[in-house]
N, C-alpha and C positions, 0 to 999 in steps of 0.2 A: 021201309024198315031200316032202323039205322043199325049200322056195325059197332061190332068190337072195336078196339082200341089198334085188335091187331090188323082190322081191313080199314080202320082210317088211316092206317101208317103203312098200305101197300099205293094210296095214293093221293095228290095233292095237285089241287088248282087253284091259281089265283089270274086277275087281271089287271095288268099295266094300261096306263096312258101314256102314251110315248109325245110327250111337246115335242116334236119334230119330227125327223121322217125313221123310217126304220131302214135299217139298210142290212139283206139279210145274205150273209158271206163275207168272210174275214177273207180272203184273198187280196193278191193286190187291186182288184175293181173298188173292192167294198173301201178297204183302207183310203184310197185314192179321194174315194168322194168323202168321206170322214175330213181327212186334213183339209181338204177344201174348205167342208163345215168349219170346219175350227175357226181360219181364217174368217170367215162370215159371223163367226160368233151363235153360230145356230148349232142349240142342239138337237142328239138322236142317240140312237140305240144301235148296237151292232151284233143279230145275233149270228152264231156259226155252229155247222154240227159238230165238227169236229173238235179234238181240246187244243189245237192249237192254231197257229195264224198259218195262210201259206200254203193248206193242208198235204195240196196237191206236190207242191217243192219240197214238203218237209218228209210225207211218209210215201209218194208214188212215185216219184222218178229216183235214178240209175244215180251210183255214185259218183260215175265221170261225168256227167251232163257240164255243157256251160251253158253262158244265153249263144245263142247263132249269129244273134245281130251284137253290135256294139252299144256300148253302155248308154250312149247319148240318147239312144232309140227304143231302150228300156226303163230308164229311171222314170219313178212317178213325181208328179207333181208339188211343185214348194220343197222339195229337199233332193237334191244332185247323188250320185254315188259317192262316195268317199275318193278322193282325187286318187289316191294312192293306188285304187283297184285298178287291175288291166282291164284292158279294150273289152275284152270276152269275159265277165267276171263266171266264176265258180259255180256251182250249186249253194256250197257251205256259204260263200263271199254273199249271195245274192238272198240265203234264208237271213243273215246275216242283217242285211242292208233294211231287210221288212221289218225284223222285229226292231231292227234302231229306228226306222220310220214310225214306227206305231208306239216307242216308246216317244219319240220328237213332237209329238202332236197329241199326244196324252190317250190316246185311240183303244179303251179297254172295253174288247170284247164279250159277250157274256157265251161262254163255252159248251159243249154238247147240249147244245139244244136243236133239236133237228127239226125242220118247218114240214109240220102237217096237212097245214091249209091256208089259204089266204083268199080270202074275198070279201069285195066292197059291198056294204052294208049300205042302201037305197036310200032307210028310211032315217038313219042316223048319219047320213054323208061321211062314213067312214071307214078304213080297214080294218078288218080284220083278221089276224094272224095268231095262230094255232101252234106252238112249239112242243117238243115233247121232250123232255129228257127222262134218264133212266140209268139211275146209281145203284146197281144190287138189286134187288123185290121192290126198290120204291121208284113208281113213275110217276113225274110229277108235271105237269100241264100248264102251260102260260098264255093265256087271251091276251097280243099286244093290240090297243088299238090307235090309229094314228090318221093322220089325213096323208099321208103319203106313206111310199112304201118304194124302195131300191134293190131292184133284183142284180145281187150281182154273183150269183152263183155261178158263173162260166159258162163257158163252151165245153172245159172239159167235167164235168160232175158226175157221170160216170161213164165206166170204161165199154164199147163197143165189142160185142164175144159175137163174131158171127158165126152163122150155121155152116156146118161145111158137113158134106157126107162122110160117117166113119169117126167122127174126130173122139165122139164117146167111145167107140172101141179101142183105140190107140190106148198101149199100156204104159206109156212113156209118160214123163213131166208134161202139162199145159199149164203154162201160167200168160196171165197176162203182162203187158210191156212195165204195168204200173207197180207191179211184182216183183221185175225185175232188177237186179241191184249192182250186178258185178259177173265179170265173165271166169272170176277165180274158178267158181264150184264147178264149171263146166267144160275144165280142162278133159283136150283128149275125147268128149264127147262128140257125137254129130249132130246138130240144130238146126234144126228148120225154123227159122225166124219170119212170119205170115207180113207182108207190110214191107216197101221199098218207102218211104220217106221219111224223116226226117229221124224218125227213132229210130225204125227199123235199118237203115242206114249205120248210125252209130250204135246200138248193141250188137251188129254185125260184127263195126272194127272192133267192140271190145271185145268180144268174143275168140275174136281172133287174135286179139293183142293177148290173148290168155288160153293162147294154145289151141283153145276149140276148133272145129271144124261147122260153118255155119253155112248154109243153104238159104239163098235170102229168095224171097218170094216177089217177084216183077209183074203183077197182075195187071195191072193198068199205067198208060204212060206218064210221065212223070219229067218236069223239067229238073236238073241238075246242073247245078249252078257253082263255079267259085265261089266261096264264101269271102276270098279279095282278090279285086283284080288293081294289078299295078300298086299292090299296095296298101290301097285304101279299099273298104270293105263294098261289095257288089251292091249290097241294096243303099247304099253311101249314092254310090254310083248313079243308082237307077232313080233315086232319089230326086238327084240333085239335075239330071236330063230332062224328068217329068217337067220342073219348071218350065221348058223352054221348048219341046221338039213334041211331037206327037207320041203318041203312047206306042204307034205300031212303030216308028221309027225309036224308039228308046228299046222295043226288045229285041228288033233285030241288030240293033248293035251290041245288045247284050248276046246275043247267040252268037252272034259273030265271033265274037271277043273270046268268047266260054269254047267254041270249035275247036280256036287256034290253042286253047289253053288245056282243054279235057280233053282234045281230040272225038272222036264218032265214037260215042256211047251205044249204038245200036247192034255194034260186032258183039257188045258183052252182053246183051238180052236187054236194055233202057231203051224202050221207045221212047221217043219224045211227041207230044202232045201237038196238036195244028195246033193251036193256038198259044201265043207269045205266051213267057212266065207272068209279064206284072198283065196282061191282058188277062190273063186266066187269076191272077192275084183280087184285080177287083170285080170280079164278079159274085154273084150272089152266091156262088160256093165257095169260094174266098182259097181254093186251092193254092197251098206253101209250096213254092219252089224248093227242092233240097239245096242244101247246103252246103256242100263238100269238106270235109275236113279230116281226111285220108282217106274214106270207105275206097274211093275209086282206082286207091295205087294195090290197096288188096285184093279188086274185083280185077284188075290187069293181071298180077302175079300171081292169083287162081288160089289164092288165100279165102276168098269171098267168093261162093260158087252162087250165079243167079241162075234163078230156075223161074218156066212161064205158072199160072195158077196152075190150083191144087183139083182134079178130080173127087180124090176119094182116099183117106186113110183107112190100113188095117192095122192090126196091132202092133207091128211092127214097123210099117213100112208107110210113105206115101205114093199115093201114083199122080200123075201129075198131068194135065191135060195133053201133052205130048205122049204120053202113052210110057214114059220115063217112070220108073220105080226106085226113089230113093229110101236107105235104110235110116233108121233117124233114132237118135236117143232121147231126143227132147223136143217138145213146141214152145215158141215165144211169141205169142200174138200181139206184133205191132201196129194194132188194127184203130186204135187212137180211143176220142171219147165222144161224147153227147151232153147235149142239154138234159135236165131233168125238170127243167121248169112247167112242165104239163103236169109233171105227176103231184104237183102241187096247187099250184095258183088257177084257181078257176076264177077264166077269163078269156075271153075267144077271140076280142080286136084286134088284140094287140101282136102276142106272137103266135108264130104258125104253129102246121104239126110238126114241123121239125125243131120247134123250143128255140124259133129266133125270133127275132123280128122281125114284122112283114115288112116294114119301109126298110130297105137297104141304108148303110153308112153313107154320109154324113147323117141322117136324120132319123135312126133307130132308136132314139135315147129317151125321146117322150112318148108316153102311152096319155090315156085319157085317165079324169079321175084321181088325179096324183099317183099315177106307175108312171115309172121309170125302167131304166134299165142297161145297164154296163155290165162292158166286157162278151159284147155277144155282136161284136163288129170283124172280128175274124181276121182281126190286123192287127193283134198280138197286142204286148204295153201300151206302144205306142198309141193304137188306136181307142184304148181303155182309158187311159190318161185322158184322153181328149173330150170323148165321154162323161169322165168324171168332172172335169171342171165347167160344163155344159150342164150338168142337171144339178150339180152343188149353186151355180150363178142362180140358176132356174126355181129353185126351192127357194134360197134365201129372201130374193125377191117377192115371194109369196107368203114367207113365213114373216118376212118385218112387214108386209103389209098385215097380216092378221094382226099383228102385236100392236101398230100402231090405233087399228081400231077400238083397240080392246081396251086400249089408253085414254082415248077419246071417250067410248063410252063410261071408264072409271070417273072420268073427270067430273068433280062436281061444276057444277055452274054458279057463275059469279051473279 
């Protein structure tokens, strides 16, 4: 039976051919492999849920944020940061830097369209992908279909809310890290911030830089590291040793170095982990060394009080598995993100149930079938970058061969 005029205009489907591959996340992953394309001359599609590029830089992280590492070790592909920016560019510097990236390369994404489903079609050797948007009462629906397809939705797509006992009784603020903006509002208050690395680290110092009192949560050990030593930046450093010396002899000279520099982290509650930072760096949980960039002169001057995990909250209070009962005005769960690539792409070769890749980096970046997949190497830009211009090479290759067949067979005969 067909509808009124008013239930054809509550929704709408159509279907695209996409002549190239689809690449679905405007992030810098997605972006990265785009400019690649450009260069190749091949085209594609770029969709995103969100309305804007970056989504994660633009609406989830903190106003102080900068990048950790230095620019050389962040910028994407075919276009450098602007010379003029510092070493550690901005949040603002670095949303900044993507949308001149993605205007330089002509990189026009098609905006809230959130990816419903994706899988390969047997009998027609092809993808396809399921997007949904939704403006007001009207949802409208798009079948892309393409011979290849680029996940480059991240590591972080959404944010991890672990279970802890009590936490729904707590009558106080929980928000997540990605929520968080600024340690202004929380002057004078006491916060429990769930998470010692890398975030939970720095919303600590802001917190404190803004009068707060925060209680940071040391659950598990953790390397802690100068963000420079002698100057030049640590992962510069460790970098640049990998070349030449072995990997266990590159982090005990990093510890080494970081002892005489941070002194014994362990009197302030930081275990440090048996296994070296960059040893524990490349492995298949790609665990981030911290950073340091003051949290530690606050965690000395008792600015920054570290507490071991959490027992159990009640409304008021948490207890702590020392048997300690801190009073708390607010939660900040620095608990980080996840993949969401499961809850979409049906598909079982390729990545696991943790929404990576089975094959570990260098070689996660080809699936079967034409997938792909960037930004799920857990070595930040840098290692996304690498990525990108690895399945951009890889496509073009495949796409000027279909083109030139297609030529061949237009060709009339002499």
């Amino acid at each position: 039976m067909a509808g009124g005029p008013e239930q054809k205009g509550m929704f709408s489907r159509r279907c695209v051919w996409v002549n190239g591959p689809l690449i679905i996340g405007a992030g810098p992953s997605g972006l990265a492999v785009g400019a690649c394309l450009k260069e190749q001359c091949v085209p594609f599609v770029v969709v995103e849920r969100a309305d804007c590029l970056a989504s994660l830089w633009q609406n989830r992280t903190y106003d102080r944020l900068k990048l950790h590492l230095p620019k050389q070790f962040c910028q994407l592909p075919k276009l450098p940061f602007p010379q003029d920016y510092p070493e550690y560019p901005t949040r603002k510097q670095f949303i900044q830097y993507i949308e001149s990236y993605a205007d330089h390369f002509g990189i026009k994404p098609q905006f809230n369209e959130s990816v419903e489903s994706a899988k390969y079609d047997e009998a027609a050797r092809a993808w396809r992908v399921t997007t949904v948007s939704t403006k007001g009462s009207v949802r409208s629906e798009v079948d892309y279909i393409c011979q290849w397809i680029v996940v480059a939705t991240g590591e972080n797509a959404e944010p991890v809310i672990p279970e802890i006992a009590g936490l729904g009784d707590f009558g106080g603020e929980v928000i997540h890290g990605r929520e968080y903006k600024s340690g202004k509002d929380y002057s004078g208050k006491k916060v429990l911030v769930v998470g010692c690395g890398n975030t939970g680290m720095e919303v600590s110092l802001d917190l404190c830089n803004h009068n707060a009192k925060p209680s940071m949560v040391s659950r598990s050990p953790v390397h802690v590291l100068p963000r420079e030593i002698f100057g030049k930046s640590t992962f510069d450093w460790a970098m640049m040793m990998m070349k030449w010396l072995p990997i266990w002899l590159v982090d005990k000279i990093l510890l080494t170095l970081t002892w005489f520099i941070l002194g014994d982290l362990e009197k302030y509650g930081i275990k440090k982990p048996s296994i070296g930072p960059m040893e524990l760096k490349i492995k298949d949980d790609g665990k981030t060394p911290v950073l340091d960039i003051g949290a530690l002169e606050k965690i000395r001057s008792g600015g920054i009080k570290v507490v071991p995990g959490i027992k159990k909250f009640s409304k008021t209070m948490v207890e702590l598995v020392n048997g300690q009962e801190l009073e708390i005005d607010s939660v900040i769960l620095a608990t980080g993100y996840r993949s969401n690539v499961l809850s979409w792409l049906q598909e079982t070769e390729f990545f696991s149930k943790s929404g990576y890749p089975k094959t570990p980096f260098p070689n996660g970046w080809k699936g079967k079938k034409g997938l792909y997949a960037v930004g799920f190497t857990q070595r930040g830009l840098l290692g996304a970058s690498a990525d990108a211009m690895k399945v951009a090479q890889d496509i073009a290759e495949l796409w000027k061969e279909d083109w030139n067949k297609e030529l061949k067979q237009k060709k009339p005969n002499v």
